[in-house]
N, C-alpha and C positions, 0 to 999 in steps of 0.2 A: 504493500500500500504506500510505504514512504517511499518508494523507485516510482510507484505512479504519477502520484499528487505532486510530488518535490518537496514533501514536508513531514518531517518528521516529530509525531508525536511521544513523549514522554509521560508517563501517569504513572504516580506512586503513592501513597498513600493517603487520597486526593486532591494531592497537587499534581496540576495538569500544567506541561509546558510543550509550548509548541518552536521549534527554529525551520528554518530552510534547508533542505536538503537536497543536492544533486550530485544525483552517481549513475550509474550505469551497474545494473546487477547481471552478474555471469556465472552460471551454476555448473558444475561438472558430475554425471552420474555415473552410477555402471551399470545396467539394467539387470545384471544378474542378481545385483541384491536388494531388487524386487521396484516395481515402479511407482511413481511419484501420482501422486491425487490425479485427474483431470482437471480438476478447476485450479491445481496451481501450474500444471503446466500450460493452462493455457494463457497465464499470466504475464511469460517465457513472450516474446516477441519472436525470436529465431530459436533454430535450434540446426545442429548439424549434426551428423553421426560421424564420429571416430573412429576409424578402423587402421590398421595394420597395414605398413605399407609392404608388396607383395614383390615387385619389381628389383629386384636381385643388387642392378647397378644403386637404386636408390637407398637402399639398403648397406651398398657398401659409404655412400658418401654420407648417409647420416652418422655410423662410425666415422668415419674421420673428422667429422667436423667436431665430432662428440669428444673426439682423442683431441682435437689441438684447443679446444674448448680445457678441460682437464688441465694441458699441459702451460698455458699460461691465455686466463679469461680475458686478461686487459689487451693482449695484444688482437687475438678473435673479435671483442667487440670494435677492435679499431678496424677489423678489416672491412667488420660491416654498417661501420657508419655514416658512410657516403649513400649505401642504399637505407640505413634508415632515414635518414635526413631526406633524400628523394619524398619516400614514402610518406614523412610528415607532413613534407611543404603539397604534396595531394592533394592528401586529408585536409591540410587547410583549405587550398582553394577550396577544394568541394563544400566546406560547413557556407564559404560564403557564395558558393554560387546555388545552394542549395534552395535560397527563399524564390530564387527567379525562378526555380523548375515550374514546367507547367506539367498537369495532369488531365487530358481532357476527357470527356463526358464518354466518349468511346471507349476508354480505359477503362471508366471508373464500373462501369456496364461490366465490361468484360471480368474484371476481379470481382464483383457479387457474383456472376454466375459462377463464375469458378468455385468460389466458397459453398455455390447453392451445391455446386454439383460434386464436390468433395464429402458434402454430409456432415460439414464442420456445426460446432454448434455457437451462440452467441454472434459477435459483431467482429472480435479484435482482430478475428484472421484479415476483413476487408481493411480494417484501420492499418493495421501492422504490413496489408502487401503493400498497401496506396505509400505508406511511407519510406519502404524499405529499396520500391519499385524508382521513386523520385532520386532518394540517394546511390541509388546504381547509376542513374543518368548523371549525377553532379558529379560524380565519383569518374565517370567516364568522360567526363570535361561539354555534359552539353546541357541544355535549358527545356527539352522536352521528353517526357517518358515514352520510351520505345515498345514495341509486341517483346522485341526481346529480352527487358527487363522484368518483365511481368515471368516470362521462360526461367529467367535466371535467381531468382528471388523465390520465385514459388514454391520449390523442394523444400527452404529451409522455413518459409510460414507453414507450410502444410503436414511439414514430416509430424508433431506431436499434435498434432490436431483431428486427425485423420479418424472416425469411428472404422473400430477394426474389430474383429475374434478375439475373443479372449488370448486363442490360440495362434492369432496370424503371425505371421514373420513383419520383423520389424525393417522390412527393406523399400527403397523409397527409389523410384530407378526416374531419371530427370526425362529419359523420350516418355515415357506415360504421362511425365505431368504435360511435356510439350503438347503431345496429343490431345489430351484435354484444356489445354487454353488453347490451342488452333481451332479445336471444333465449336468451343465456344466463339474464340472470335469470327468465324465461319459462318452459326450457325448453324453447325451440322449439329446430324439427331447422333452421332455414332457412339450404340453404349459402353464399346471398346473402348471407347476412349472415358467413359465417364467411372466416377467413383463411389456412386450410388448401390452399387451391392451392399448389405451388408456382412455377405461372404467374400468380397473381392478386396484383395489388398494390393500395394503398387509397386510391386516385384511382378519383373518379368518372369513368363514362364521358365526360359530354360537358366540355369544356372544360379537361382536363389536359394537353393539348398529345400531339405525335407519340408516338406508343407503337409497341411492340415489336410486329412482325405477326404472326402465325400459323405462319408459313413458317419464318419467321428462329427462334422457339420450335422448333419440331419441326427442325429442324436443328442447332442447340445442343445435343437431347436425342441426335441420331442422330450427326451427321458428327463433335460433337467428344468426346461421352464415350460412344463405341462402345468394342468390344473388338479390333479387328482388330489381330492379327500384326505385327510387323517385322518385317524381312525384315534378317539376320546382317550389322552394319555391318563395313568394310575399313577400313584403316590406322587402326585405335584408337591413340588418343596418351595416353601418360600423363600425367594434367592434377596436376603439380605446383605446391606453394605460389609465389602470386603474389609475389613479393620485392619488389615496389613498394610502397614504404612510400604510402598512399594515405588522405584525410582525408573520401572521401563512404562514408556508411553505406547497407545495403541488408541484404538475405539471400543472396545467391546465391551470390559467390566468397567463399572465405578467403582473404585478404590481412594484409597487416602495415600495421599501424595508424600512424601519424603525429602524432594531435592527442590521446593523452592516455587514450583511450578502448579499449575492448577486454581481451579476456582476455590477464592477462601469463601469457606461456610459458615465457621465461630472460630471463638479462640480458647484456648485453657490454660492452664498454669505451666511455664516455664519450667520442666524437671532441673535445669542445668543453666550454664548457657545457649543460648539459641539462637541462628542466624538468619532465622524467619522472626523476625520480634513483628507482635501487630502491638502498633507505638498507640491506635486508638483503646484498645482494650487495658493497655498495661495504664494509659492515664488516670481511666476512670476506674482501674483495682488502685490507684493510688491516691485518688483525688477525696475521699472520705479520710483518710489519714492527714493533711495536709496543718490542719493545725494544731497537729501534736506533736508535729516534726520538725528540726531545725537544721536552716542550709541555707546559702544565697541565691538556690535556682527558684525558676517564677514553679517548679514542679520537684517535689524532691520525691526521688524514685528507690523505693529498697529494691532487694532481692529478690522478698516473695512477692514482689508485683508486676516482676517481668509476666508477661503472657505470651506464645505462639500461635503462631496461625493455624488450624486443623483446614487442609485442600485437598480436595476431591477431582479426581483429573481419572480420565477412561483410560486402560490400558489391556494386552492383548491378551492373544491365547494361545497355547497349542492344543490342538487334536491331532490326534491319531483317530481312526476309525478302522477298529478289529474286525473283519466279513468273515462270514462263512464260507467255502469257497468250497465247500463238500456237497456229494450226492443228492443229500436231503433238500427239498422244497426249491427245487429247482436252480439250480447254483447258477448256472447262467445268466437268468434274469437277475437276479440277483447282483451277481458281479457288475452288471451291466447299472441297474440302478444305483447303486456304492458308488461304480467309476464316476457317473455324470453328479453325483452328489458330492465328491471329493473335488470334482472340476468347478462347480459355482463354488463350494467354498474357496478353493482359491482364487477365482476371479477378484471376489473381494477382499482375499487377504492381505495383499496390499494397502486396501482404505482402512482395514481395522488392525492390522499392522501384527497380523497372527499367520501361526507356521500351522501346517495340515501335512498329517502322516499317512501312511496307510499300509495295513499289515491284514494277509488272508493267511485263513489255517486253512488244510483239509490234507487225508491221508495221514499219516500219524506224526507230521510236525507247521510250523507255523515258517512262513516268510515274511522278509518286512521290504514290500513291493515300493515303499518310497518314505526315505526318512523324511520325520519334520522338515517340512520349507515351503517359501513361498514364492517361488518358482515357477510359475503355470507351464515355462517349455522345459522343467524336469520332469514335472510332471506328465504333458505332453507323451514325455519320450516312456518313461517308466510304466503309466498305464494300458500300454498301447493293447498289449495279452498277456493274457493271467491264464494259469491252467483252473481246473475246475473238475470235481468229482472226487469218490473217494468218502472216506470214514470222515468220521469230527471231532478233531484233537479240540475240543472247546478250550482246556485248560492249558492246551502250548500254546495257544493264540494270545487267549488273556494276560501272559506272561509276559510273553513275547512283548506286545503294548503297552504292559507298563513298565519291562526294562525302558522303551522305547522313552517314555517319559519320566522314569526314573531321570536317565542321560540329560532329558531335557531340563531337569530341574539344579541336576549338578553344573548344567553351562550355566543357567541364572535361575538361582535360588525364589527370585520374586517372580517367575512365570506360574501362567495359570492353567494349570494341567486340567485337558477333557480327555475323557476315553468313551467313544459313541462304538458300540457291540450291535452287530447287524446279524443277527441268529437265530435260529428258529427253538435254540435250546436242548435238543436233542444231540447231547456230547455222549459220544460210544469209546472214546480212546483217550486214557490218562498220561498223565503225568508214571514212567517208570512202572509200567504194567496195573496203575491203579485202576481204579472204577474213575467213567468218565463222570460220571456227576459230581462225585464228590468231592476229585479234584477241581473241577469247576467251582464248586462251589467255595473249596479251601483261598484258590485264587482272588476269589473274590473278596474273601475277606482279605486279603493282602493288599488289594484295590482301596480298600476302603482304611484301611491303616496306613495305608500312604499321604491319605486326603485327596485322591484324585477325584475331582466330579465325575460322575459317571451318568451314561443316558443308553437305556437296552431298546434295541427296539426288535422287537415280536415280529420277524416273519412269517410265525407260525398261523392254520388253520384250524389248531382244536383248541377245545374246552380253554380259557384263559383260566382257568382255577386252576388246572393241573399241566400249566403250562413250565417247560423247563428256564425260557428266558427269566419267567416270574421271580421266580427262585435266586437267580442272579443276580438280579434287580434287588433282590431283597439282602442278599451276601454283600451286596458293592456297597449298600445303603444309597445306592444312585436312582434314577425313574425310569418307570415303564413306561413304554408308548408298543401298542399296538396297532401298526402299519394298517389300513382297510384298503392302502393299494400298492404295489412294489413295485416304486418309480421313485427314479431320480428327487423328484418335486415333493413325495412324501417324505422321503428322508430328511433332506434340506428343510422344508417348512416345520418337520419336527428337532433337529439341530439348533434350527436359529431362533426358534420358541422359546428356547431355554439357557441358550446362552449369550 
């Protein structure tokens, strides 16, 4: 907001100050560990993607320049100071030939359709070409915006703007965008050129690497944002405030804040020293004292009247979700439901800032098909096929998940561990030749002395009284839900119900 306006607000303990501020904000990411909101990148004016240069010779001269760079920096940046100085004296002209550029009515046509027919959302893509378009022309020493500025500019407004897949590739190729500002400024209908799919992204077909199939598209569209029913979940728990004071940020729980950050709510008494002081609360634990105390301040403040601030700030989670991936109630569909239910939650794990696992038993041990992360193209890769059939090690599974976030809790102590069980309950194969229930059942209570939240959900179709998930559900001390349909859309709407 202070890069927008040019003005930077300050607010502290109701003082509010405002100064002038002008910068230029420039962020660097790695998309691997995981991506940035929508609404803040679209905040981002440019954007460019960074890759590796491939080109053998180029590659030898960025070493040497990197070696005589190392072996003495002052004499390197002397060599290249005549081109930066070039390069300033530019960028000057250009700032001042900048205000004469003209933009005409044909242009400005041409960059709304563009933006219409990208699928971008809001206004800034048009604001951000119109200007970026203007300073290519001032930058190239002329006074009118050209078709091929609009060409040149538009990969870097359009690359994080672009509605894509969860799962598309992030590849952005310059003749496609050319194609679609040609046929716009044309006129032409051709939707080869346009970016209006919501399955089409702007990688050429040949040479962008693995993409999304056909299958895995039309199952994203059916299995995970269908509409099917719940089915009326059992032992609802009332999910009260986390009291752990906790210092990782995310969306998903409310918790009480630790490092500073977060909405204050009250205050209470100061254990110690404190580097959150809330200075209005300590005044008025002090201000009833004031004339029985002696000092030269206009406020004299003991010990016991420090008070801190108590804040409340959302932060993440991990899931794992345990499947069945045996004989029983049809493992297939099943897997297939789980898969498209582990893909929407990662869609959004990046906005709630939470990692999603995924571990299938069947046969007489358990795998873990995708550690914690929030990764959609690990996931991608990792989900692609799972086997299926076989006995139901219920109790290697259960383990197996909550090593899984055991791990997760020795990387950070304040995560907040879910284990969602997609089972129908009928464990035939233990733990070291035991009986499958019982170690099921024994698991469970290890679940539950972990403190892991836990959520069963019933794939099963008999009697819910003498159901085996129940039982679970009752050893985790976690809740039942009984699925009335096995899709994607029923797992998910029962996940995020509750967490």
């Amino acid at each position: 907001d202070a890069a927008a306006m040019g003005v930077n607000t300050v607010e502290r303990e109701g003082v509010s100050f405002q100064h002038p501020a002008r910068f230029i904000l420039v962020g660097t990411m790695n998309p691997e560990e995981g991506e940035v909101r929508p609404q803040l990148l679209d905040r981002f004016g440019l954007c460019v993607d960074v890759k590796g240069v491939r080109d053998p010779a180029l590659r030898v001269e960025i070493m040497k320049r990197r070696r005589a760079f190392e072996e003495d920096a002052i004499d390197f940046a002397r060599t290249w100071i005549d081109h930066e100085d070039e390069l300033g004296v530019k960028l000057k002209h250009a700032r001042l030939r900048l205000p004469t550029v003209e933009l005409s009515d044909e242009m400005t046509h041409i960059i709304a359709s563009v933006c219409i027919r990208a699928g971008v959302d809001g206004h800034r893509a048009d604001l951000v070409m119109a200007r970026a378009a203007s300073a290519k022309a001032a930058l190239d020493g002329r006074t009118q915006v050209e078709f091929d500025d609009l060409v040149s500019v538009a990969p870097l407004v359009l690359a994080h703007r672009v509605r894509r897949t969860p799962f598309g590739e992030e590849v952005y190729d310059a003749s496609r965008l050319r194609e679609l500002v040609s046929s716009v400024a044309t006129g032409a209908q051709d939707e080869r050129g346009a970016l209006s799919s919501p399955h089409e992204d702007l990688s050429t077909s040949s040479g962008a690497g693995e993409r999304v199939d056909a299958a895995m598209l039309e199952h994203l569209d059916t299995a995970v944002f269908g509409s099917a029913e719940m089915g009326t979940p059992e032992f609802d728990v009332e999910r009260r405030l986390d009291t752990i004071r906790r210092s990782i940020g995310g969306r998903r729980h409310e918790t009480v804040s630790d490092d500073g950050r977060g909405r204050h709510v009250r205050s209470v008494q100061a254990p110690g020293t404190t580097a959150d002081l809330a200075l209005d609360a300590t005044i008025r634990a002090a201000a009833p004292h004031q004339a029985t105390r002696e000092g030269d301040l206009a406020v004299n403040i003991a010990p016991g009247d420090l008070m801190t601030k108590v804040r409340k700030r959302k932060v993440g989670a991990s899931i794992v979700l345990c499947v069945d991936a045996s004989g029983s109630m049809g493992a297939a569909d099943r897997i297939e439901a789980a898969r498209g239910a582990a893909f929407e939650l990662l869609v959004d794990a990046y906005q709630r800032r939470d990692r999603v696992g995924f571990v299938s038993f069947r046969g007489d041990g358990a795998d873990i098909v995708l550690a914690p992360t929030a990764s959609v193209e690990l996931a991608q890769l990792k989900l692609k096929s799972m086997p299926t059939g076989g006995a139901t090690p219920l109790a290697a599974g259960m383990l197996r998940a909550l090593e899984l976030l055991q791990a997760e809790i020795r990387r950070d102590p304040e995560v907040i561990p879910w284990l969602v069980l997609v089972t129908d309950g009928r464990a035939n194969v233990g733990l070291n030749g035991g009986l499958g229930s019982e170690d099921a059942r024994a698991v469970g209570a290890k679940v539950r002395a972990a403190k892991v939240n836990t959520i069963v959900l019933d794939t099963g179709n008999g009697p819910r009284s003498v159901s085996g998930a129940r039982d679970i559900a009752r050893a985790t001390g976690g809740e039942y839900v009984r699925l009335a349909a096995l899709d994607g859309s029923s797992m998910v709407k029962a996940v995020r119900s509750r967490l």
